[in-house]
N, CA, C and O atoms as a GROMACS GRO file, in nm:
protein
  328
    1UNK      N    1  12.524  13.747  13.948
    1UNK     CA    2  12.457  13.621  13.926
    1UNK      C    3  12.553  13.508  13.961
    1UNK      O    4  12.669  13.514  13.918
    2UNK      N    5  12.503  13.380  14.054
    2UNK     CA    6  12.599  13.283  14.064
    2UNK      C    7  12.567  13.191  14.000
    2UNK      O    8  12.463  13.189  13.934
    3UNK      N    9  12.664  13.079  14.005
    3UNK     CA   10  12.572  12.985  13.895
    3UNK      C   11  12.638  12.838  13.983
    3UNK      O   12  12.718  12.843  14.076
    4UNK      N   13  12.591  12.741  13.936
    4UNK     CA   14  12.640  12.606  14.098
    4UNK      C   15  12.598  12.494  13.960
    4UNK      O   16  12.515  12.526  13.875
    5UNK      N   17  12.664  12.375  13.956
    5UNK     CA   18  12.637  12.275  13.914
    5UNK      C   19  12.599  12.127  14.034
    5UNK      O   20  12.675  12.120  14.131
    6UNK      N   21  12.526  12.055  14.026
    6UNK     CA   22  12.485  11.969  14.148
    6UNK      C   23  12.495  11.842  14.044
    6UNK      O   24  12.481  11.817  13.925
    7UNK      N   25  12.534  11.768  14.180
    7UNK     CA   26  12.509  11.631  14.132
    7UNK      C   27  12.374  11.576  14.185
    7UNK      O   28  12.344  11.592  14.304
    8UNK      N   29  12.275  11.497  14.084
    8UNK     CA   30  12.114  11.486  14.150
    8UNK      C   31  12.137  11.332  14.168
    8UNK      O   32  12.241  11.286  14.122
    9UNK      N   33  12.052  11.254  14.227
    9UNK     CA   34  12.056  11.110  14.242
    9UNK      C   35  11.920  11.076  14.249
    9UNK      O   36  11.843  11.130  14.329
   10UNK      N   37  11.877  10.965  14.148
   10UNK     CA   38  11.721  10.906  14.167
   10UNK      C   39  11.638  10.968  14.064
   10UNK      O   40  11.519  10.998  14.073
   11UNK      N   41  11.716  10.981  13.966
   11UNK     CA   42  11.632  11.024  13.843
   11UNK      C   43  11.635  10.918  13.729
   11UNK      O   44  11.735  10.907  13.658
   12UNK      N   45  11.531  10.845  13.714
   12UNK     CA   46  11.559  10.734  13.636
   12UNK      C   47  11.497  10.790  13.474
   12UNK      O   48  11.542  10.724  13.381
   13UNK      N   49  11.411  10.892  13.441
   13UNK     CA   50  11.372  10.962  13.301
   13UNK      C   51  11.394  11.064  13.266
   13UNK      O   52  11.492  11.111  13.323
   14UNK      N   53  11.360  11.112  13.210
   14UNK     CA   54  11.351  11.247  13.126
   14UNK      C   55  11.230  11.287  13.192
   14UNK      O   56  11.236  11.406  13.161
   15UNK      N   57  11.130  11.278  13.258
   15UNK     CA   58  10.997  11.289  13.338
   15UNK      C   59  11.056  11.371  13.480
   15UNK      O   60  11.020  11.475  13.535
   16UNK      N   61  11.162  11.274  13.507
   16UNK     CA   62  11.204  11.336  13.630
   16UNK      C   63  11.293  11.441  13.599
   16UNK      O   64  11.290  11.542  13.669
   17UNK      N   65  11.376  11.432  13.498
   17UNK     CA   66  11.462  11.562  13.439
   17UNK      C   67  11.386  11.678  13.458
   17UNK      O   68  11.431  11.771  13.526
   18UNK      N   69  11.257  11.683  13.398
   18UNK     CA   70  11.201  11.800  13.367
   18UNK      C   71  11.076  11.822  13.451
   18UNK      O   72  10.984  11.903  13.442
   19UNK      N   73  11.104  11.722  13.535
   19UNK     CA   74  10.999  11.790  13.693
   19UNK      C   75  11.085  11.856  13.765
   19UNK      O   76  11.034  11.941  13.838
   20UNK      N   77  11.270  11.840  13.774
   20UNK     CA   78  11.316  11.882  13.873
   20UNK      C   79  11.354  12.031  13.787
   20UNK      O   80  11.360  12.135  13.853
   21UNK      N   81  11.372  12.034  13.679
   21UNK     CA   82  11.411  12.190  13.611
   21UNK      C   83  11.285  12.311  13.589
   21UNK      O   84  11.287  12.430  13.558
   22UNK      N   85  11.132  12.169  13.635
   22UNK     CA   86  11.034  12.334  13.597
   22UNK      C   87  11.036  12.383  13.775
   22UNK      O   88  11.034  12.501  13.809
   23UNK      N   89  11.040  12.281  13.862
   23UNK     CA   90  11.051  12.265  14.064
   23UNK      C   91  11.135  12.378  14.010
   23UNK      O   92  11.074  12.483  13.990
   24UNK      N   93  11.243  12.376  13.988
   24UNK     CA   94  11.411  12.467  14.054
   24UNK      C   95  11.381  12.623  13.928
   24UNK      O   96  11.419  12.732  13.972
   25UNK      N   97  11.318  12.621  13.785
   25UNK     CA   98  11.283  12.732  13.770
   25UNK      C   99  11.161  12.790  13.815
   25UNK      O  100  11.148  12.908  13.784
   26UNK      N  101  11.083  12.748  13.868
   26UNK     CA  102  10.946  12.861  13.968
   26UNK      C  103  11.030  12.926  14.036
   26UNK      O  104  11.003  13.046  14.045
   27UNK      N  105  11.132  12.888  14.094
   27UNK     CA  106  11.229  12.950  14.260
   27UNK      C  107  11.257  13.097  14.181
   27UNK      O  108  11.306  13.122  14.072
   28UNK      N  109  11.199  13.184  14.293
   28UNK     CA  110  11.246  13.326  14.283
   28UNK      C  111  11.423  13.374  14.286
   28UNK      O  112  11.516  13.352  14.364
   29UNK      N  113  11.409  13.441  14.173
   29UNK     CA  114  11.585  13.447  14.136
   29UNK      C  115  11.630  13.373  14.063
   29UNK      O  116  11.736  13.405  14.010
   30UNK      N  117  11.560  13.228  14.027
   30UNK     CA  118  11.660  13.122  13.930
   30UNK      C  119  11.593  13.172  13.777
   30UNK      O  120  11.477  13.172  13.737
   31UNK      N  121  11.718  13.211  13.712
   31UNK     CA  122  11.740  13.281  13.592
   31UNK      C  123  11.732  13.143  13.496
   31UNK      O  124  11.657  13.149  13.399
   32UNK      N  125  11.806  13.021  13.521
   32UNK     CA  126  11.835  12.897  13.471
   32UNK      C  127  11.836  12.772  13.545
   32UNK      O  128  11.898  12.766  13.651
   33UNK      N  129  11.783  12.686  13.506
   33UNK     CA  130  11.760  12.521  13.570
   33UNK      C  131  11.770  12.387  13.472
   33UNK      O  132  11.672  12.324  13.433
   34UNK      N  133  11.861  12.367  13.450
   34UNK     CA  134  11.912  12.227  13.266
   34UNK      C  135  11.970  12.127  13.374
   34UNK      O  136  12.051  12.148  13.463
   35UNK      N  137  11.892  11.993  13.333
   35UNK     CA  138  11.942  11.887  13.416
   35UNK      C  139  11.975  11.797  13.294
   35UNK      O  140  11.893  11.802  13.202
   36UNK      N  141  12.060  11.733  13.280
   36UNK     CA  142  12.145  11.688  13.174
   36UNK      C  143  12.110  11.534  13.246
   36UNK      O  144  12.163  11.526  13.357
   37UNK      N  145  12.036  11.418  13.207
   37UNK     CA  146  11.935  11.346  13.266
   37UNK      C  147  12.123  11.239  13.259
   37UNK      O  148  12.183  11.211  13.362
   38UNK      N  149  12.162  11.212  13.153
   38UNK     CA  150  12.247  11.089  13.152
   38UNK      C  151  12.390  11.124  13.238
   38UNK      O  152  12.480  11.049  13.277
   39UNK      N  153  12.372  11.259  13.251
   39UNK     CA  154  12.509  11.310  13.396
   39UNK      C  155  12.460  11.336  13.532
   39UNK      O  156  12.517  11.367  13.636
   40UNK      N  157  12.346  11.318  13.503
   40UNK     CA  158  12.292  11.327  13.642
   40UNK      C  159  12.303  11.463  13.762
   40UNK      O  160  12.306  11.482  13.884
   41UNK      N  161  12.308  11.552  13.602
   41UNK     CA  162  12.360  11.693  13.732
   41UNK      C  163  12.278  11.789  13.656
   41UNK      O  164  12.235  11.777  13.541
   42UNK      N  165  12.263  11.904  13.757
   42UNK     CA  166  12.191  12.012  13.717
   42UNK      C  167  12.260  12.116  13.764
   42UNK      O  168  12.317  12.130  13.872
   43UNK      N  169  12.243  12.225  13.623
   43UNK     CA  170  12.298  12.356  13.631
   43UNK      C  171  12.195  12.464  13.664
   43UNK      O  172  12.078  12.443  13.631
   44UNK      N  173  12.234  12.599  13.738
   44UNK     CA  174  12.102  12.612  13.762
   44UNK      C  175  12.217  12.796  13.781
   44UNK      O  176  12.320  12.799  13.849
   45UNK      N  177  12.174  12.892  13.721
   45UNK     CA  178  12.216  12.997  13.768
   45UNK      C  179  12.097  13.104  13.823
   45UNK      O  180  11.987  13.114  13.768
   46UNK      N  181  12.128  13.164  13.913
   46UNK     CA  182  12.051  13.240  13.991
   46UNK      C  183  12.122  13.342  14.083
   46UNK      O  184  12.234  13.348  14.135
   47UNK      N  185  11.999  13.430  14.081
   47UNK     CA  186  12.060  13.598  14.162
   47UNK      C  187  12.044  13.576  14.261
   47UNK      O  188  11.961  13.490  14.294
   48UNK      N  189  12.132  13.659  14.370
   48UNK     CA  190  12.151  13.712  14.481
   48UNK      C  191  11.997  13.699  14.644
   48UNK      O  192  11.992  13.701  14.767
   49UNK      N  193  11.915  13.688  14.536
   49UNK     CA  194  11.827  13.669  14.630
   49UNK      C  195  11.749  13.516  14.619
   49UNK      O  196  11.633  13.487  14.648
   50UNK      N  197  11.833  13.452  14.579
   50UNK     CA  198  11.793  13.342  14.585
   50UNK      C  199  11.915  13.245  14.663
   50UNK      O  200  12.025  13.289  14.628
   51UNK      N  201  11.924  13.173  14.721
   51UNK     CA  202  12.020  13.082  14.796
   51UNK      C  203  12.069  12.938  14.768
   51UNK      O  204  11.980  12.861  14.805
   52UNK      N  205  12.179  12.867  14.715
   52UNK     CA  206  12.164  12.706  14.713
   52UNK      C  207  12.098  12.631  14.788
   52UNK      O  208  12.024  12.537  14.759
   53UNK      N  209  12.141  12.698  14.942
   53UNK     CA  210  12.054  12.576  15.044
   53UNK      C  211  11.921  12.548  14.991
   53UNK      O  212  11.888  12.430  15.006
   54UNK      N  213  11.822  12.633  14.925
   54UNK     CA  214  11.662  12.660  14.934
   54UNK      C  215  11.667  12.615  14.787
   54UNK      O  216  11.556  12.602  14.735
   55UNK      N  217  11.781  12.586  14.704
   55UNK     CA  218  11.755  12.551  14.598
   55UNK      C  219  11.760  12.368  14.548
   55UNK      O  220  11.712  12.298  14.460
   56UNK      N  221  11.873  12.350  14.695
   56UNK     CA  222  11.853  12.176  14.725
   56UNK      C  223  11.722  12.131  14.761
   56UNK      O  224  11.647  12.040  14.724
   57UNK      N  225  11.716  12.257  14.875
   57UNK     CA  226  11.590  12.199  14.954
   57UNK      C  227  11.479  12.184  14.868
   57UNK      O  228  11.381  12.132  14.921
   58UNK      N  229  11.469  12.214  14.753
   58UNK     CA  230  11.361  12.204  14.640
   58UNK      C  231  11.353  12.051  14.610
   58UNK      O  232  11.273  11.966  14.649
   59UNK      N  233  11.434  12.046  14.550
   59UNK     CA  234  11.467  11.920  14.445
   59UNK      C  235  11.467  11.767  14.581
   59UNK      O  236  11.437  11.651  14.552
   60UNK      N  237  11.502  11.808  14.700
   60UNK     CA  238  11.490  11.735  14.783
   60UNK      C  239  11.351  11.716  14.835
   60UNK      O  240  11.315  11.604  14.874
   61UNK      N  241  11.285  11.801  14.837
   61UNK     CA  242  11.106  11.788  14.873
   61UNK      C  243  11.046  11.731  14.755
   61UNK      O  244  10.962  11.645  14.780
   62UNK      N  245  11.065  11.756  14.631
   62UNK     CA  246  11.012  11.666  14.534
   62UNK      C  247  11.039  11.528  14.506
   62UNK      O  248  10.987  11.453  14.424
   63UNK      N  249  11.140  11.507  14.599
   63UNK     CA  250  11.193  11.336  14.560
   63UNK      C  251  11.303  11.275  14.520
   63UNK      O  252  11.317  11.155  14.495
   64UNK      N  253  11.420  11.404  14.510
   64UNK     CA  254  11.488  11.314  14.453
   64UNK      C  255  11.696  11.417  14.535
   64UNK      O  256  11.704  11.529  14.586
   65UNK      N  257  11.775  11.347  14.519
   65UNK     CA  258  11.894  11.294  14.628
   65UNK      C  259  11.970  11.506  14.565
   65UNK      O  260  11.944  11.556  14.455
   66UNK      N  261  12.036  11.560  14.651
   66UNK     CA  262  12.142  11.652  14.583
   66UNK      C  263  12.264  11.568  14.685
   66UNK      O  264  12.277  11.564  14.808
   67UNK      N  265  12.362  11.490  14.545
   67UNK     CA  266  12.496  11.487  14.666
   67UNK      C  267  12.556  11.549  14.600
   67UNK      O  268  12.565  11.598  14.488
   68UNK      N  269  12.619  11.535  14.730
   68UNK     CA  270  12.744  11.603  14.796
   68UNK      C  271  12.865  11.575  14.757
   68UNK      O  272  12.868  11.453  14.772
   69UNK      N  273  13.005  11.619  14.703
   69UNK     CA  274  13.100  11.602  14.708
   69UNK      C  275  13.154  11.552  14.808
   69UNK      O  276  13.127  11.633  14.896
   70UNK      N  277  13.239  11.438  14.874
   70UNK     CA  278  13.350  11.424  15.005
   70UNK      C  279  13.443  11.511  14.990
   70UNK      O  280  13.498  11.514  14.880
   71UNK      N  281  13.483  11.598  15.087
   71UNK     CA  282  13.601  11.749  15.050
   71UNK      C  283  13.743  11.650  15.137
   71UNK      O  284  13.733  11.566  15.225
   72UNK      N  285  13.844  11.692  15.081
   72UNK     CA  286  13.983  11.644  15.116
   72UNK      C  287  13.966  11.478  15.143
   72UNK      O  288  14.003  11.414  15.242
   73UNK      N  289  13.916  11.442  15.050
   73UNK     CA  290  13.935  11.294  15.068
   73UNK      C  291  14.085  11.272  15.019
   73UNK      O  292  14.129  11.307  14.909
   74UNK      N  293  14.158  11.205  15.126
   74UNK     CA  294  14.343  11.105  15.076
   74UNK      C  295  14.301  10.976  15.051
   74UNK      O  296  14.213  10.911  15.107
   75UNK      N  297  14.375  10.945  14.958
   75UNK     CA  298  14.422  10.830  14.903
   75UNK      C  299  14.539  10.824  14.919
   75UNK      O  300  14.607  10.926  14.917
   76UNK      N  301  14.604  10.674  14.946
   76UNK     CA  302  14.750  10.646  14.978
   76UNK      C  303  14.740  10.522  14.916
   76UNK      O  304  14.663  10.431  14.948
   77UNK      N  305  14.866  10.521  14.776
   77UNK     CA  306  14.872  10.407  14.689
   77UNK      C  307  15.012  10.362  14.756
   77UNK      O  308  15.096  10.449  14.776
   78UNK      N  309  15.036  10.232  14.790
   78UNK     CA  310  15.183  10.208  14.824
   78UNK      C  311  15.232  10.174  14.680
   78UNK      O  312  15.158  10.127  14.593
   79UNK      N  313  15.351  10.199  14.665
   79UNK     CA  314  15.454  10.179  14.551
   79UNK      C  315  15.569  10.099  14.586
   79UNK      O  316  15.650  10.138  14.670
   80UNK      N  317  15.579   9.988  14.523
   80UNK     CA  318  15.743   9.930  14.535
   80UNK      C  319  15.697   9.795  14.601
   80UNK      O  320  15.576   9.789  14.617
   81UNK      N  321  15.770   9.683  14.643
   81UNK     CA  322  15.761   9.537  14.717
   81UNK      C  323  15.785   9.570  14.882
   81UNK      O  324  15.881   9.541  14.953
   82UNK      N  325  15.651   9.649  14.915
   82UNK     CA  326  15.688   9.670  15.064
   82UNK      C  327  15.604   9.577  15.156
   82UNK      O  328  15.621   9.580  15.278
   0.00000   0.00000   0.00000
């Protein structure tokens, strides 16, 4: 079983909380779907025959954002009177 936490965007209630957790539990294989409305993320664990891509693509056909992390983002703070 894997399990993925997402960040969702464009959920302004508890209406939308629990349209996107009953959407992501119908999906064949998802064991679990809890969207935590004031973090704006959803946990969702599911078997092997079920996929993340098809599990964004859900929550994205109903209306509402899955982002994305930026991977290897640098930051460069200068230090000192340069």
């Amino acid at each position: 079983m894997d399990s993925q936490t997402l960040s969702i965007g464009g959920m302004t209630c508890a209406a939308c909380a629990g349209r996107i957790e009953k959407t992501v539990r119908k999906l064949e294989g998802v064991t679990t779907a809890t969207v935590n409305l004031a973090s704006e993320k959803l946990f969702v664990e599911y078997t092997g025959t079920q996929t993340l891509t098809s599990i964004k693509d859900a929550v994205v056909k109903i209306g509402y954002q899955v982002l994305e992390k930026p991977k290897g983002t640098t930051v460069t703070i200068p230090i000192g009177d340069a």
